[in-house]
C-alpha positions, 0 to 999 in steps of 0.5 A: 212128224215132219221128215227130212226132204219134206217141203212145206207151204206157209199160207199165214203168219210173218211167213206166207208165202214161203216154202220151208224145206226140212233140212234137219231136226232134233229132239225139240225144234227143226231146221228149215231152208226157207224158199225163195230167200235161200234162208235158215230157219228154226221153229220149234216143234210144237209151234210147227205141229200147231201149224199144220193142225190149224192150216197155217202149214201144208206139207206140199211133197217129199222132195227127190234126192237130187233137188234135196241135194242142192238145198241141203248144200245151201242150208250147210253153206248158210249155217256157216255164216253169220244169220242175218235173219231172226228164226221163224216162227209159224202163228196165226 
């Protein structure tokens, strides 16, 4: 189960090559920063877990409290804008 402050690496998909780090979740889906871009995401969790089984998704670190800080803020910051980008979605 995927933890607040835990990064991310998408290696496959309309994602690749971005890092997600998680900035909250609830009871069916999390919430990312997607970096470079600095952008929100959503996935479900289902389609996360089948990510990370099938090598889609590897958990790189648990990020320090200091960096998570910055990204969390970023994460606030966007949530009280208006999205611009679609929710992402881990496939193959």
């Amino acid at each position: 189960m995927p933890k607040v402050r835990e990064l991310y690496a998408i290696h496959h998909g309309d994602f690749v090559g971005e890092m997600w780090a998680v900035c909250g979740k609830d009871e069916t889906n999390l919430k990312f920063l997607s970096l470079p871009d600095m952008v929100n995401r959503d996935c479900s969790l289902e389609k996360f877990e089948y990510g990370i089984e099938n090598g889609i998704v590897e958990k790189v670190k648990r990020l320090p409290r200091y960096i998570f800080w910055t990204i969390n803020k970023q994460f606030k910051k966007n949530e009280k804008e208006p999205a611009v980008v679609g929710s992402g979605e881990v496939s193959g």
